[in-house]
C-alpha positions as CSV (number, residue, x, y, z in Angstrom):
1,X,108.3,95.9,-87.8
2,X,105.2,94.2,-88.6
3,X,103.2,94.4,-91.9
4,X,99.3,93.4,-92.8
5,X,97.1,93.7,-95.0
6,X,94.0,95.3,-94.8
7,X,90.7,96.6,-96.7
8,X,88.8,100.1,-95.4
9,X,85.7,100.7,-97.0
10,X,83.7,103.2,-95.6
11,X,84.6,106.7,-93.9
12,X,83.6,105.2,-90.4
13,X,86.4,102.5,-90.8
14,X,88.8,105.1,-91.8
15,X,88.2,107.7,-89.0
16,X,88.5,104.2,-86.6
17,X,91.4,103.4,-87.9
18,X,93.4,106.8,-87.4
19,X,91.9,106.5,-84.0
20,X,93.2,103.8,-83.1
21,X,96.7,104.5,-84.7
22,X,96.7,107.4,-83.3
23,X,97.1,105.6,-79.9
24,X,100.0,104.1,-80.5
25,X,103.4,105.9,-79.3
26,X,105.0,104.7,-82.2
27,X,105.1,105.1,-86.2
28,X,102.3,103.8,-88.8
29,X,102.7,103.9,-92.1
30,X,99.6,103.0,-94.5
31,X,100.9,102.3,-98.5
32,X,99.8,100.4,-101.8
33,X,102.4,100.6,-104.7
34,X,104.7,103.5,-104.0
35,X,102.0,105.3,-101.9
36,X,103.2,105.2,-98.5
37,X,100.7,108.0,-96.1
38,X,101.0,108.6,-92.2
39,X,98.9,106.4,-90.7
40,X,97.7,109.0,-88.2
41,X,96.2,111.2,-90.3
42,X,92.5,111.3,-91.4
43,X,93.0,113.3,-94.4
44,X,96.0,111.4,-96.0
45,X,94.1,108.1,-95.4
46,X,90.9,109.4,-97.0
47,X,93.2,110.6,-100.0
48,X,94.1,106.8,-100.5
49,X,92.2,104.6,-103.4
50,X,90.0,102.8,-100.3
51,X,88.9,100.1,-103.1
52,X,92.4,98.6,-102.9
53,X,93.9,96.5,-100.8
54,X,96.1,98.8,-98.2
55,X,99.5,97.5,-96.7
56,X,99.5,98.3,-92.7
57,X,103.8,99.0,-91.1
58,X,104.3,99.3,-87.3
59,X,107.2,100.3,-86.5
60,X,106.8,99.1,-82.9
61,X,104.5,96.6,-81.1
62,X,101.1,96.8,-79.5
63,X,99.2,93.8,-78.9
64,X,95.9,95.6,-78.8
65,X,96.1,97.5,-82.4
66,X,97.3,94.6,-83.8
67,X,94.1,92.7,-82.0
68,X,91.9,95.7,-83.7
69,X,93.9,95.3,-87.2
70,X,91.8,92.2,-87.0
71,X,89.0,93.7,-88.0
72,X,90.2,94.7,-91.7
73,X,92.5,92.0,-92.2
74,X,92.5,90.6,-95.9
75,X,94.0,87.2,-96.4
């Protein structure tokens, strides 16, 4: 299981993101405080707060998402 932090802040990053989670054969959670939504789905990531800082979990490995996870990654 891998975690990261990340920041989405406009729609464009968002529908990207599920994209590109929605690639991945495996599960990918996206949560802040006790807010935990399916990575893979448009509408529960556009429900989030996006002015927070969002937690990313893998639950399974793939080099290239975490490559693109780059891309939003918060320190």
């Amino acid at each position: 299981m891998v975690e990261r932090k990340i920041k989405l802040t406009a729609k464009e990053d968002v529908k990207e993101f599920v994209n590109e989670a929605s690639k991945c054969d495996f599960d990918i959670d996206i949560f802040y405080n006790r807010v935990i939504i399916d990575a893979k789905s448009i509408l529960g990531v556009l429900s989030m707060d996006l002015t927070r800082i969002l937690t990313v979990r893998c639950n399974g490995h793939d080099e290239k998402f975490n490559s693109y996870l780059d891309k939003f990654a918060v320190a």
